[in-house]
N, C-alpha and C positions, 0 to 999 in steps of 0.2 A: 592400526595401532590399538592396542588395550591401554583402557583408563590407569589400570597399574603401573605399565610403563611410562607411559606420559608422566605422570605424578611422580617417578623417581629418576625420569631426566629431569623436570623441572627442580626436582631437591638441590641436585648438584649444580642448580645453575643461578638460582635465584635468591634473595635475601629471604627472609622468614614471612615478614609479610605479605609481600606478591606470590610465593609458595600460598599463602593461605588463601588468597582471592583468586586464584587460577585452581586453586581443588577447590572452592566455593563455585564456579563459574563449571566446572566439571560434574559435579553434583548436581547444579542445577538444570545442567544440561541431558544426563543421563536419566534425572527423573521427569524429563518433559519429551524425550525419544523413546520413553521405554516400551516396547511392542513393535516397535518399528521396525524396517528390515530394510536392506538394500535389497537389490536385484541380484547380487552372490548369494543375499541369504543370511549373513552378516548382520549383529545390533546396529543399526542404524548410527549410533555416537560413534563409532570406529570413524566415521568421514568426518564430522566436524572434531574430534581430536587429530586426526591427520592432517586436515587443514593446520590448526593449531601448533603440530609441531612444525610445517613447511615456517608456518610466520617465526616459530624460536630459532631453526636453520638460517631463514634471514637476516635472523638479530632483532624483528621488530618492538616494539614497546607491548610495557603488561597492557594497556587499554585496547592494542590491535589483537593482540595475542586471545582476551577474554571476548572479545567481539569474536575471533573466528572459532574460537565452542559454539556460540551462540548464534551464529549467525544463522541457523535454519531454524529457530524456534519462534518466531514469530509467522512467518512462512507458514510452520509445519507444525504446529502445536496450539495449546491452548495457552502460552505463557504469552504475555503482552509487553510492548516497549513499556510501559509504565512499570511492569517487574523489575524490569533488569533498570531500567533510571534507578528504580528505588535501592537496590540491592549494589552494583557496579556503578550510579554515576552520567551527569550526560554525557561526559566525551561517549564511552563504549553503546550508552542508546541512540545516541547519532551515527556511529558507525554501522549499528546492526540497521537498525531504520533505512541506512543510505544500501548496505547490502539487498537489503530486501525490495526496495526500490529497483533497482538493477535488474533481479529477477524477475521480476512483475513487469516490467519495460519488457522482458525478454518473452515472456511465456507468450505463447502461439505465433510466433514470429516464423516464418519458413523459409527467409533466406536472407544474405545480406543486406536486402535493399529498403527491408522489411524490422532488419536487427534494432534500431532506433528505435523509441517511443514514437508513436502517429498521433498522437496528443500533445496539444501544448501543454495542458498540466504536468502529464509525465515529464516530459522532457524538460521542462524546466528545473521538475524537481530533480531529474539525475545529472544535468549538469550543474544546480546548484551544490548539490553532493559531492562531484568531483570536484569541484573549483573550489569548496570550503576544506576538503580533506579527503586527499588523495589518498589515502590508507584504504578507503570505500572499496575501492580500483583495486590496490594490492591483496585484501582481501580475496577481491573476488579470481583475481588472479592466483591462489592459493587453492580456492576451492575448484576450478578448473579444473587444472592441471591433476588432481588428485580423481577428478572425474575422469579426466583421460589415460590416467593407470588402472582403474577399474575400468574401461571399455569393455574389455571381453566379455561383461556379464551383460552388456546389453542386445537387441536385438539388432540386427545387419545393419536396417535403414536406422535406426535409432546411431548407430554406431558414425555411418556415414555425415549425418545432419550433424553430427555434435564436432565430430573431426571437420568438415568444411568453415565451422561458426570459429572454432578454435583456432586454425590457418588464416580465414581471410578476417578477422577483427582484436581476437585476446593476443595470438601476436605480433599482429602493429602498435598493441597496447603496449607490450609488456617493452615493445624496441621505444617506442617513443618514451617511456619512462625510464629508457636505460639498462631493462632491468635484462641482457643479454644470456645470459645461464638460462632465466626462464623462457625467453624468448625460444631459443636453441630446443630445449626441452619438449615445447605446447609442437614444434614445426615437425620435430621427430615422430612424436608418438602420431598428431595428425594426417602426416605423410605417410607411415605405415600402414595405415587405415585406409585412406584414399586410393593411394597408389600401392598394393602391395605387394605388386609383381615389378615393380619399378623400384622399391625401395630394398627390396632383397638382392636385384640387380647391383642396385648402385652402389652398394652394403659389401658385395663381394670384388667387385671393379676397386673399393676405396681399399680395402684389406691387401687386395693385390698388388695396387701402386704401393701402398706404406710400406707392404712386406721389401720392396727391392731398395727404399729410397732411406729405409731408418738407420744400418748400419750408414751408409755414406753421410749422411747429415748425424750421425754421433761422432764421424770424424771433425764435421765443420764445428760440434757444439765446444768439444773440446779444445779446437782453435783458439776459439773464442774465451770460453773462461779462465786460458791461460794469459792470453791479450790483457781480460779485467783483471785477474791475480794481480799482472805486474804492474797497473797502475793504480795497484793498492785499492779498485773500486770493491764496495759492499754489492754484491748482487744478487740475486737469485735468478737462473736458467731452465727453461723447460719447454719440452712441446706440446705444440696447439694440433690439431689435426681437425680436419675439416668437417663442418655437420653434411648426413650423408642428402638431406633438403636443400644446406648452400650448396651443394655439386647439384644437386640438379636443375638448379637455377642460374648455375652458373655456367654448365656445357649449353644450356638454351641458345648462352651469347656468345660459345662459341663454335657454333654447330657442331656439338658435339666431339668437339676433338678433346681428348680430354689433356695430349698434350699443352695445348694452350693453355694450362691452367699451373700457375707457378705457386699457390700457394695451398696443395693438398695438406700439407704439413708443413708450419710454422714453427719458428724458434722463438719463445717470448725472454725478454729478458727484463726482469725487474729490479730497481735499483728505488735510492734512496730521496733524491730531489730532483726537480726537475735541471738543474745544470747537469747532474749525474747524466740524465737521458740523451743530451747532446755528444759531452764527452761520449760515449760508447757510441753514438751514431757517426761519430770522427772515429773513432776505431776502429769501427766496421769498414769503412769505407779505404783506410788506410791498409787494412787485411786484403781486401776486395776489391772486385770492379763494381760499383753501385752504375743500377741502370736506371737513370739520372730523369726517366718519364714517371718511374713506378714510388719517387720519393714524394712521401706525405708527411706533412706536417700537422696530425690533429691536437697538435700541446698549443701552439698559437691562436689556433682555428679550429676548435672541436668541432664535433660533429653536431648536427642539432640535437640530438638527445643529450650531450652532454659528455658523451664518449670522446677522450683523450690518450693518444696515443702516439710515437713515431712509427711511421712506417716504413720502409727501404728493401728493396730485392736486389740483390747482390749475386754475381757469376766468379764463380770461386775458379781456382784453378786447375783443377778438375772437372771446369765446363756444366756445375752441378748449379742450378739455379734455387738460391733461396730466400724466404722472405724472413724478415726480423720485426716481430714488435718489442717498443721500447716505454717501459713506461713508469711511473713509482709506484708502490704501494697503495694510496688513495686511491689513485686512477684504477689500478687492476681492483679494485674495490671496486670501485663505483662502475667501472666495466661489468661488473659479474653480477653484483645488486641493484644498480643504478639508483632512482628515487631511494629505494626502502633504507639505503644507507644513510639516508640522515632520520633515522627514526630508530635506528639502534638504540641496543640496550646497553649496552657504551663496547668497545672495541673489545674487551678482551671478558666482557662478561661479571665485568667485577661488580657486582649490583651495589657498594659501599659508594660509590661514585656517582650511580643512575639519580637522574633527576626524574618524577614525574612528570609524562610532558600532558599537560591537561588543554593544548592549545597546537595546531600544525605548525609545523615549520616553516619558516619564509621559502617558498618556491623557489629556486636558482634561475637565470635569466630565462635560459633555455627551456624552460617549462612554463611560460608565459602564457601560451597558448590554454592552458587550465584555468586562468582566470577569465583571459579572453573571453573564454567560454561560459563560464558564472555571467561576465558584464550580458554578455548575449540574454541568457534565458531573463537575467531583470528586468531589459529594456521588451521584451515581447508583451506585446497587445494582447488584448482580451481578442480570440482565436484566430490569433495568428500563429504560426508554427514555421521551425524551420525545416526544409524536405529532406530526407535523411541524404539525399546524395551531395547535398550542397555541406551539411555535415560532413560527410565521407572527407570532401576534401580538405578542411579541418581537420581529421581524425588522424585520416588513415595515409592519405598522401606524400610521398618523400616531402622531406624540409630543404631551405636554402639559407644561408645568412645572407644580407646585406647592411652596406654601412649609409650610416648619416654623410655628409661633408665633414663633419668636426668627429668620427670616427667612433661612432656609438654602432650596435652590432645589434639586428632586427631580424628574427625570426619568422620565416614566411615558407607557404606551402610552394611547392614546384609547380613553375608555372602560373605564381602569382604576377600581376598587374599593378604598373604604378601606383594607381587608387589605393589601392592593398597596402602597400607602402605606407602613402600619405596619410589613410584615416587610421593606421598602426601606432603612428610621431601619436597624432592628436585628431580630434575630430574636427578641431577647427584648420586645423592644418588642411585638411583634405576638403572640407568646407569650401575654403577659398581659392583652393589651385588654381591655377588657370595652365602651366604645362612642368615638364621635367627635365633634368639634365640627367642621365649616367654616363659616370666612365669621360663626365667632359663633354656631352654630346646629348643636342636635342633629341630624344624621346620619345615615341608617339605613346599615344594613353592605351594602344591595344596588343604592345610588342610585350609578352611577359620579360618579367628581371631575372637575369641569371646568378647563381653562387657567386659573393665577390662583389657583383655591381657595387659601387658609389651611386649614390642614387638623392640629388638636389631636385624637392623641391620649388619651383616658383607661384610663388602667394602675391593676391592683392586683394585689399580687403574690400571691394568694388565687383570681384569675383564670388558666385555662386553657383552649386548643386544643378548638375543638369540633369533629366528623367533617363537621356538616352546614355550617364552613367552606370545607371543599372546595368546594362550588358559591359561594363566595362570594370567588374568587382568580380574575386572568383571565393571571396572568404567571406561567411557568414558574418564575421565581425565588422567588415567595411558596410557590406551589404544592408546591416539593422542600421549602422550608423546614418546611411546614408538616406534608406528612408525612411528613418526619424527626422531629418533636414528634409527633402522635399516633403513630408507631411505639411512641415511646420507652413512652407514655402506655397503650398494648397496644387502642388505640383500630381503627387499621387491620394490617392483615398487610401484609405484606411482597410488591413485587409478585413475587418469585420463589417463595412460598409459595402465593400466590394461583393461580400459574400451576401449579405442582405440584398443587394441588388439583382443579385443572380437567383435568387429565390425569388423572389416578387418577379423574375421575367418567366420562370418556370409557373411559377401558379398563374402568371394570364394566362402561359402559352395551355395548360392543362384546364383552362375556363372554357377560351376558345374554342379546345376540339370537344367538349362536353357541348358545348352552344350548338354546333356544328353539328353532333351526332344528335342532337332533339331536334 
């Protein structure tokens, strides 16, 4: 994108004075890249304005927006965070600051396992970063994405490495944030890269199916919006059709048959509140035979990222199998943008309205897990670190909900363990356990909890922290919790003691064979 352009879509979109501080932040930006060049060849500012407009696509705020000009010039230039403070402000130099962090955690990293910061300092600071302002994320997820439309200009393995990092980490980011369009997006371009003689395949197998299945599902759509007509609903109708990376993850489970798969193309149906979504799921089903395994309810029970939806696959009378999502307005919002949606620049652009936001937004439940992550890196010792795979499951791992007894709703990785549970309520909660009830029913402390579980603990304040807990925690946040309480308890050392210890056993053992060879 040229600086021209940028600059007179932002005219049309913005009030007079954030127009002025985003061509201030575009000036500032083009005279600190100037000479610079991509790998096409290309002035270097063409990225960080591309960035910049994916954030006004998203809706996000002027502070996100001026931070993604800017965000490679500290990096990449002689301008310094103390510029842009002075000039933009702290919000936008904590943003640029947390972007650059990121990348600096990333650089020479050569595979997933490796993706992490291997410093405590680092790591501390990028999950302080994320947990204080999640925009950091969204950012960097802007500037991805727009790496991964420019791939072609890079070299083969260059190509490969950035498509794998892209697949196995920015999009479990971008799903855990909600933010499903870019998710879908980073999988595509990756997938084509990786697998390209698979994605050309599965590219013309999808084209194939849709070409036979579209007119008979324009008969079913039509059904249907005469159904809503006559019971006076507000709707809006249209199709979903399937990313060509969901197919190929999804004939995996079912070896490959591709008949087994009912939802190539979906019919979305959006509507006005959430009663509206119900009404129409009783319509459907009145039209239809609903196949009574394949109905989901994520308006009661969202998903853990946050994602709300009904779902229902239905066998029409013509033996034609299909599926429906049902949802409002919000929700297919917040489906498509996830987090960044509450960072808009208000709904319909009308900057007379915008407030500046000079502070994050309150988190939603379901995003818990980003603060979690701040409490973590505060409570970490002088070098102590946490190991990027124990992260992983934090990060990157499916979610589950579980409930309290009195019906409070807990966030937890798949596969998590009571413990996980307990030090989640409270630390003292999990402090003092001694066993569990789910579902009604004793518990052992090493069966993971499933989606759904009820999940009682029992406490007595006589009860303490056992060592051989440790193997029975699979989330870094139980995990620091836990030994922080045996510390306290003289149960375990200190991992900086432990590590001094194992030094002073290596410089005898290193005396010895010196003694030895004199």
């Amino acid at each position: 994108m040229k600086a021209s352009d940028f600059r007179a879509k932002i005219a049309q979109l913005y009030e007079d004075d954030d127009v002025l501080e985003i061509e201030h932040a575009v000036d500032m930006a083009s005279k600190a890249h100037r000479g610079q060049k991509r790998k096409s060849g290309e002035p270097y500012i063409i990225h960080p304005l591309a960035v910049a407009d994916t954030l006004v696509e998203w809706g996000m705020d002027i502070d996100t927006i001026v931070a993604g000009i800017l965000h490679d010039t500290v990096e990449d230039t002689s301008l310094t965070l103390e510029d842009i403070q002075k000039h933009f402000g702290d919000d936008v130099a904590f943003l640029v600051d947390g972007v650059t962090k990121v990348s600096q955690a990333r650089a020479g990293m050569q595979d997933l396992a490796q993706y992490l910061p291997q410093t405590t300092d680092n790591l501390s600071k990028l999950l302080i970063a994320v947990g204080q302002d999640v925009r950091v994320i969204i950012i960097k997820l802007a500037d991805r994405l727009h790496n991964l439309q420019t791939l072609k200009h890079m070299p083969p393995e260059k190509q490969v490495k950035i498509a794998r990092e892209s697949l196995e980490v920015f999009a479990p980011i971008a799903d855990r944030l909600g933010m499903g369009r870019v998710r879908v997006q980073i999988e595509e371009i990756a997938f084509s890269y990786l697998s390209p003689k698979d994605f050309r395949r599965l590219s013309a197998l999808l084209k194939k199916r849709l070409g036979k299945s579209t007119r008979k599902l324009a008969v079913v759509r039509n059904e249907v919006a005469q159904a809503l007509s006559n019971q006076s609903l507000e709707y809006e109708i249209n199709g979903r059709v399937k990313s060509v990376y969901s197919l190929h993850k999804k004939l995996k489970k079912v070896n490959n048959n591709i008949d087994d798969i009912y939802d190539l193309m979906a019919l979305r149906i959006i509507v006005n509140t959430k009663e509206d979504c119900y009404r129409v799921l009783g319509i459907l089903h009145t039209l239809y035979q609903p196949m009574i395994a394949r109905i989901k309810d994520y308006i009661s029970v969202p998903k853990p990222n946050g994602y709300q939806s009904l779902h229902t696959t239905v066998l029409t009378p013509a033996k034609q199998i299909v599926e429906f999502q049902i949802r409002t307005h919000d929700m297919h919002d917040y489906a498509e943008r996830g987090l960044a949606a509450s960072f808009h620049y208000n709904e319909h652009k009308n900057s007379k309205n915008y407030t500046r936001k000079k502070s994050t937004a309150v988190l939603p439940t379901h995003m818990q897990w980003i603060t979690q992550l701040q409490e973590i890196a505060g409570h970490l010792k002088s070098g102590e670190e946490i190991p990027s795979d124990q992260l992983s499951v934090d990060l990157f791992n499916d979610r589950i909900f579980v409930y309290s007894p009195r019906g409070d709703i807990y966030n937890l990785p798949e596969n998590a363990l009571p413990l996980d549970f307990a030090y989640l309520v409270h630390s003292d909660v999990g402090k003092h356990t001694y066993g569990f009830r789910v579902n009604g029913t004793i518990h052992p402390f090493d069966k993971p909890l499933q989606n759904g579980d009820v999940v009682e603990v029992m406490t007595r304040k006589t009860s303490t922290p056992k060592k051989a807990w440790l193997d029975q925690v699979t989330t870094s946040h139980a995990r620091t919790k836990l030994r922080s309480q045996l510390r306290q308890l003289g149960l375990v050392e200190t991992v900086s003691n432990a590590a001094a210890i194992i030094r002073e056993k290596a410089r005898r053992k290193e005396t010895d064979t010196k003694t030895k060879k004199s």
